[in-house]
C-alpha positions in Angstrom: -43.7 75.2 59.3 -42.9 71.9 57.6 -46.6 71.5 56.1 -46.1 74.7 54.8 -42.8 74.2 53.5 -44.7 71.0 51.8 -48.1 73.0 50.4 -45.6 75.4 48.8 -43.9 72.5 46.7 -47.5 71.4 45.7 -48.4 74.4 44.9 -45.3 75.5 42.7 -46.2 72.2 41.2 -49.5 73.0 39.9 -48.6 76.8 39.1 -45.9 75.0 37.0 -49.1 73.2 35.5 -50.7 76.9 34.8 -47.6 78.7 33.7 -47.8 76.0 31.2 -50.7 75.9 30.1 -50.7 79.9 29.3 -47.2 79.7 27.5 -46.8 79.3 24.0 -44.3 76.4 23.3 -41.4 78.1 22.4 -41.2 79.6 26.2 -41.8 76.7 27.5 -38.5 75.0 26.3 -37.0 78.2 28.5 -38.5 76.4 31.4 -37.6 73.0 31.9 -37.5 72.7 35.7 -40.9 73.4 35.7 -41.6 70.5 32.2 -39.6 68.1 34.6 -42.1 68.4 37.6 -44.7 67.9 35.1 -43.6 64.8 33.2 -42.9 63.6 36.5 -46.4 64.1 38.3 -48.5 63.7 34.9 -46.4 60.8 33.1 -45.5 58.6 36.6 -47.0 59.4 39.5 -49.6 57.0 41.1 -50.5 56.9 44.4 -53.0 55.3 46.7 -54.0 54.5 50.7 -55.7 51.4 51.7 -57.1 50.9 55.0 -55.4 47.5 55.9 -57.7 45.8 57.6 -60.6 46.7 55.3 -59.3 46.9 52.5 -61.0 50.6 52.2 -59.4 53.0 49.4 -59.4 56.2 51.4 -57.5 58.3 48.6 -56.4 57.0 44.9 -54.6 58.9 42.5 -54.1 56.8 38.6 -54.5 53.7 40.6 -54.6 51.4 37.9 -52.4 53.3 35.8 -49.2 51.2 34.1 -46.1 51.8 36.3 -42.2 50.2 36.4 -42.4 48.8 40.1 -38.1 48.6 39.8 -37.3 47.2 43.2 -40.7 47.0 45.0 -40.6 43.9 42.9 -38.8 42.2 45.4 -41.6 41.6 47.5 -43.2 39.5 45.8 -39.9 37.7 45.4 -39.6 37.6 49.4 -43.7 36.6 49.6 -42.8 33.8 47.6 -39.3 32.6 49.9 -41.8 33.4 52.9 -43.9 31.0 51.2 -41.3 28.4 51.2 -40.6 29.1 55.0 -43.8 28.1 56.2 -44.2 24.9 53.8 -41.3 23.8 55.4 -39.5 23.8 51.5 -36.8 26.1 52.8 -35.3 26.7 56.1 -33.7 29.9 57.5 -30.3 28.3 57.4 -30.2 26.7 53.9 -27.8 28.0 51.9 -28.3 30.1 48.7 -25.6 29.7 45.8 -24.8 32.5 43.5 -24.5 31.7 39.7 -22.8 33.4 37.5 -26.1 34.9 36.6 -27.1 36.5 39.6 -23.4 37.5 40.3 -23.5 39.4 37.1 -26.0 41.7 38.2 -26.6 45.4 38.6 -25.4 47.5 41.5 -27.3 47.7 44.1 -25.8 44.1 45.2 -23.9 41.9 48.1 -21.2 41.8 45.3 -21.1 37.5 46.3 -18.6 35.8 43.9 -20.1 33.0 41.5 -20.1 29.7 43.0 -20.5 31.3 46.9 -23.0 30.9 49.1 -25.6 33.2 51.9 -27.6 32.0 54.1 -31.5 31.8 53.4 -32.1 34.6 56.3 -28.9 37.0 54.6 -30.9 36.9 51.4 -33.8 37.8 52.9 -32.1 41.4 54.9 -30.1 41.7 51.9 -33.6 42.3 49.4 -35.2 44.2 52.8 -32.3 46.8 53.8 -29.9 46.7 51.0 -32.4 45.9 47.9 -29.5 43.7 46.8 -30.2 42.5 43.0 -28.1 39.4 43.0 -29.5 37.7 46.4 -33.3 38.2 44.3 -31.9 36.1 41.9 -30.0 33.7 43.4 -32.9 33.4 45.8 -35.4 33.2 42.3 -33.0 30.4 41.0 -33.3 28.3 44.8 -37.1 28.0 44.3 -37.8 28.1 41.2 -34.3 26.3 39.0 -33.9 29.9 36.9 -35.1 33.2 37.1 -37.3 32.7 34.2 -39.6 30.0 35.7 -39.6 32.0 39.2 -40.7 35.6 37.1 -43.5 32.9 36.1 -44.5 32.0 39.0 -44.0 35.6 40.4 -46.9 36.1 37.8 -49.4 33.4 38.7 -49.3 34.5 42.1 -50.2 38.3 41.5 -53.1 36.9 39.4 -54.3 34.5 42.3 -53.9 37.3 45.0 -56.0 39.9 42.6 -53.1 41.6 40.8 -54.8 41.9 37.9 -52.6 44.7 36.3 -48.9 43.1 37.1 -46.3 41.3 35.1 -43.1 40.2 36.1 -39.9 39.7 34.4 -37.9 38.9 36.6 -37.1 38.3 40.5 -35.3 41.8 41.5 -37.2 45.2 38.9 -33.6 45.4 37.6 -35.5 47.8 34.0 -37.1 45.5 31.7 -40.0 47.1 29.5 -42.2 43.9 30.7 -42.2 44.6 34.6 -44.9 46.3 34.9 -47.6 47.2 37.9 -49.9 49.7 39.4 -49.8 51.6 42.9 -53.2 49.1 43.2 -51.7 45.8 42.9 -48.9 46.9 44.7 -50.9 47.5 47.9 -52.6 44.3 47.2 -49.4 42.8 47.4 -48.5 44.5 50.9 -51.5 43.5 52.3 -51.1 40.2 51.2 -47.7 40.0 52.6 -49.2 41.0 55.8 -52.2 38.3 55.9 -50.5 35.5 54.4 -46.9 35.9 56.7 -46.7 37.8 59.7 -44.7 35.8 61.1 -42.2 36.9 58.5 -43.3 40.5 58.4 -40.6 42.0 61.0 -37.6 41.6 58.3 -39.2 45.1 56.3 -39.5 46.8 59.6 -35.0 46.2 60.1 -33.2 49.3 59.9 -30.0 47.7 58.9 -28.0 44.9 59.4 -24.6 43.6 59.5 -23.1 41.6 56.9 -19.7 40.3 56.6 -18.5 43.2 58.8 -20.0 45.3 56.5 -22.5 47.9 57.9 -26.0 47.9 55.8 -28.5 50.5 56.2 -32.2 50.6 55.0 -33.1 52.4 51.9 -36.5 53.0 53.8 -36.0 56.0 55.5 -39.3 56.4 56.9 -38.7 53.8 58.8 -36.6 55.6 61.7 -38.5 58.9 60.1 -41.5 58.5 61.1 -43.4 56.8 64.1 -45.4 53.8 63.5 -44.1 53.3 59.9 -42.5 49.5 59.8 -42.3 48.6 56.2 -42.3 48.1 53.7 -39.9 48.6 50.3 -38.4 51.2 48.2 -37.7 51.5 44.3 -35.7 53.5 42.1 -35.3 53.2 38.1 -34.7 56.5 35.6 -37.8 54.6 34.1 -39.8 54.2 37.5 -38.7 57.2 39.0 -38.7 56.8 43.8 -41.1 54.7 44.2 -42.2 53.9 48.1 -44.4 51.5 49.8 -45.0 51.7 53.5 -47.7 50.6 56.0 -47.2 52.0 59.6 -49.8 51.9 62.4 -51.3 54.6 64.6 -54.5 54.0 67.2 -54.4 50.7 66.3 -55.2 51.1 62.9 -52.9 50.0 60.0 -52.6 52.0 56.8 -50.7 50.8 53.4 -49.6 53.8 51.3 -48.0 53.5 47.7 -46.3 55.9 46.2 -44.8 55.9 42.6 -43.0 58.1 40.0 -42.0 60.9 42.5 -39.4 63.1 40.8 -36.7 62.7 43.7 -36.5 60.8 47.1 -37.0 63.7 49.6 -40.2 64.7 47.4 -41.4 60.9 47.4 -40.9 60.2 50.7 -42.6 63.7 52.0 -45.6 63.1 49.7 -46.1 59.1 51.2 -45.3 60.8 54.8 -47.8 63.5 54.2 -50.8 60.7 52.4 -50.5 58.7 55.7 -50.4 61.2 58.3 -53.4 63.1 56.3 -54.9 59.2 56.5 -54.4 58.7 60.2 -55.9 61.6 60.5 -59.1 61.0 58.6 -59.5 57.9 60.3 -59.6 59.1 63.4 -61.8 62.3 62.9 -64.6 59.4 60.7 -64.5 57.9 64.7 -65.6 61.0 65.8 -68.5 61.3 63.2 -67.2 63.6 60.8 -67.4 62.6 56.9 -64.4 63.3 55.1 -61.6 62.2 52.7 -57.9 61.9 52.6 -58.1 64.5 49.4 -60.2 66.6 51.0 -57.9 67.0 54.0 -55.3 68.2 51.4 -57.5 70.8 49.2 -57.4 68.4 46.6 -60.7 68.8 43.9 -62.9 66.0 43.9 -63.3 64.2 40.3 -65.5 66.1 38.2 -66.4 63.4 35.8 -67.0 59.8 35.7 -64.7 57.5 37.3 -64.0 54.4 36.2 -62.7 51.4 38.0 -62.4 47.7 37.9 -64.6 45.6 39.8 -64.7 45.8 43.6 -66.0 44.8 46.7 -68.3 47.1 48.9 -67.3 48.7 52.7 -69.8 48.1 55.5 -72.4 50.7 57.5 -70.8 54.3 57.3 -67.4 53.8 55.6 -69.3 52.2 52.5 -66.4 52.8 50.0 -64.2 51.2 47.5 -62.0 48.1 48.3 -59.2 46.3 47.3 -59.4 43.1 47.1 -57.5 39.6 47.8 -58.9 37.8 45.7 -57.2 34.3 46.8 -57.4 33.1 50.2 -54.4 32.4 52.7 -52.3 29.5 50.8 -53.7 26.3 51.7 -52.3 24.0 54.0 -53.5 20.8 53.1 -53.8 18.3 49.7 -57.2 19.1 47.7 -58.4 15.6 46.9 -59.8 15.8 43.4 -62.0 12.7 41.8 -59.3 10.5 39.9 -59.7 11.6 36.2 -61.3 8.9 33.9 -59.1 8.5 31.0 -58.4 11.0 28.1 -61.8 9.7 25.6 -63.8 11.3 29.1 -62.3 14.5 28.1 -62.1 16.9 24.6 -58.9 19.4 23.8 -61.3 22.2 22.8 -62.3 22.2 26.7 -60.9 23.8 29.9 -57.1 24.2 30.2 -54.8 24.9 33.0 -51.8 26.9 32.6 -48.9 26.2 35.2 -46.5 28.3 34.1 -45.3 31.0 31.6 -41.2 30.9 30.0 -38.8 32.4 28.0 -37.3 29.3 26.4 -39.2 26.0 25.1 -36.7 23.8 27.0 -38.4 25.2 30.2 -42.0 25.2 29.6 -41.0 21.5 28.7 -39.7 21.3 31.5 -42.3 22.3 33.9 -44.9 20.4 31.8 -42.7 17.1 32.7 -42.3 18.2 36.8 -46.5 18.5 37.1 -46.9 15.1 35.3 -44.5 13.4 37.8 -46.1 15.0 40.9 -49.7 15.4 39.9 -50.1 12.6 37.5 -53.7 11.3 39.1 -55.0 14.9 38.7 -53.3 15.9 34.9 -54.4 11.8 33.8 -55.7 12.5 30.1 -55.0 16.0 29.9 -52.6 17.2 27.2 -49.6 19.1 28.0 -48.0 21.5 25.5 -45.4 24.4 25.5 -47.5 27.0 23.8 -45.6 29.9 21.7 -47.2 33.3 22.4 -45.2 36.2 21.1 -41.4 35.8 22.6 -42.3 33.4 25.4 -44.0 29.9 25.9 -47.0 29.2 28.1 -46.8 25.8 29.3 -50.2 24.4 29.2 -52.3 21.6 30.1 -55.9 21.0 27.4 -58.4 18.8 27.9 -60.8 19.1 31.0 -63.8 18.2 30.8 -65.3 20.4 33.4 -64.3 23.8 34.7 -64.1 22.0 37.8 -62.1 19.2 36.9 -59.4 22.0 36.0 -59.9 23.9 38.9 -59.4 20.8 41.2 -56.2 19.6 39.3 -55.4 23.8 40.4 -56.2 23.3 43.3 -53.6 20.0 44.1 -50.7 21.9 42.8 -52.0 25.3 45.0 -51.6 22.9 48.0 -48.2 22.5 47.3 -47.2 25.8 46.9 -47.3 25.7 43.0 -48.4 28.2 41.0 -51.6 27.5 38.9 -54.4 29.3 36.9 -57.2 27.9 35.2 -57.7 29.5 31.7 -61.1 28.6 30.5 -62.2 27.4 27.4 -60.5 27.8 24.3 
């Protein structure tokens, strides 16, 4: 009855689509119910299912189309504090000050007074359950001195973990034009999450949480919803529109299903239900020898022309399909010895760069160009640091490897210390 209930909506969905089509414009401004549906499934939606263990895209839908990720950005902002757990930089118990800054944000929010202080692990429930806005920040501005420099790093990483598509502004998807990601990268991002920390991984599966004596309940309804489902994070802008990502297990296989733009939460959360039951199910009927696909299973139409895709990795033996990618390993654990540099006459501007970081102001590209030469003088010895203007921001930017090497090893010792770092190439 329910899966009936749910083909109906799809259905009035794309007879919305044919009404439409056959309606001269003037009647269609007599319909906007039906013009909202469509804006919302044309204009936002994106959706995808990744085996997680594989990688395997079993069902993709404007994958690599430009979305507002609102607060599904926080995950990178808790991959990064989950970082800093397991270098031992931050401790479960450390306290996190609020600023004025982060106190001054948006609803949804702990509502934590300037000048007051959470614990490292109440940040963490508050981004999981509540989506709290001001704990992101006051967590970006812990480990990384503002929320500029952090939404920098935020960056760097996506780029090292394969997110090709993804910018961040800043820590918490608060809107901002600039914050910007794909249902792709997203799931690149869960998956990472789930290689990189599992020992951290339990805090998206916690239905609520009490704080203060005050009751907090998961925006992730799924999560009590359906069985298996135990992450990961919701998202909710006018801009965005629900987005959803979830992973839940079944059989002992894991599957990572992004959903984005849906038009209203019960819709959005049916749809990523339906796209991982449908994919549980067409994993289980490929180990009985059947060849199928996630939109086959829901009497979608195959692609009738060409496809095109970024570069990807190939599947193994009979599920030879499309991957996702990480393209970084697990964050190293130990120093990268690089060959000390020989001086700056061994080395020419016009060479290889690194880039360690990308700001709003001048003072804090500066500022970060001063921290790596105190740290990692042996490995920036000769090289050039500059705060680069580019449009509104400033890159801050180290010129003058000789080698592609040389800047990939100087990377590489700031990697091993949890920094982020991206060689550029020549100039």
């Amino acid at each position: 009855m329910i899966k009936h209930a749910r083909r109906l909506v799809v259905s009035l969905g794309l007879a919305a689509a044919t009404l439409l089509a056959a309606t001269p414009p003037a009647a269609q401004a007599q319909i906007p119910y039906f013009r909202e549906i469509l804006a919302a499934r044309e204009n936002r939606y994106a959706a995808i299912v990744v085996d997680a263990k594989t990688g395997e895209v079993l069902y993709d839908k404007h994958p690599d189309a430009p979305r507002y990720p609102a607060s599904i950005t926080k995950v990178m902002t808790l991959y990064l504090t989950f970082e800093a757990l397991a270098s031992g930089k931050l401790h479960l118990d450390d306290r996190v000050v609020f600023s004025p800054h982060a106190s001054a944000q948006a609803p949804t929010k702990l509502g934590i007074r300037p000048g007051e202080s959470i614990s490292v692990a109440e940040a963490i429930q508050a981004m999981t359950t509540l989506s709290a806005n001001d704990a992101a920040v006051a967590m970006a501005e812990k480990l990384g001195g503002s929320e500029n420099r952090f939404a920098a790093l935020m960056t760097l990483r996506a780029r090292e973990l394969g997110m090709q598509n993804t910018h961040f502004d800043n820590a918490n998807g608060l809107p901002d034009s600039r914050n910007l990601s794909t249902a792709r990268d997203i799931a690149i991002l869960a998956r990472a999450a789930m290689r990189d920390y599992p020992q951290y991984y339990h805090y998206f599966s916690q239905t609520s949480f009490t704080f203060r004596g005050r009751y907090i309940q998961n925006h992730n309804h799924l999560l009590t919803g359906v069985p298996g489902v135990d992450g990961l994070k919701t998202g909710f802008t006018n801009a965005s529109g629900f987005n959803i990502a979830i992973s839940g297990v079944r059989d002992g296989r894991r599957l990572i299903v992004v959903v984005l733009g849906g038009p209203t939460r019960v819709s959005r959360d049916q749809n990523a239900e339906d796209l991982l039951l449908t994919g549980f199910d067409v994993m289980k009927r490929r180990g009985m020898g059947e060849k199928l696909t996630i939109a086959q299973n829901l009497h979608e139409p195959e692609p009738s022309g060409p496809v095109i895709r970024p570069p990807v990795e190939q599947g193994d033996g009979d599920q030879d399909a499309l991957k996702i990618v990480l393209t970084s390993a697990p964050p190293p654990r130990t120093k990268v010895e690089v060959a000390p540099a020989r001086g700056r006459h061994a080395r020419r501007a016009e060479d290889w760069s690194v880039q360690v970081g990308e700001f709003r102001s001048h003072a804090d590209a500066k500022e970060q160009i001063a921290l790596v030469k105190k740290k990692f003088g042996q490995h920036f010895d000769g090289a050039e640091g500059a705060a680069e203007k580019q449009g509104r921001r400033y890159k801050a930017v180290f010129t003058g490897f000789a080698s592609k090497s040389e800047a990939a090893g100087a990377c590489h010792a700031l990697k091993a210390r949890r920094l982020a770092c991206q060689v550029l190439g020549k100039s």
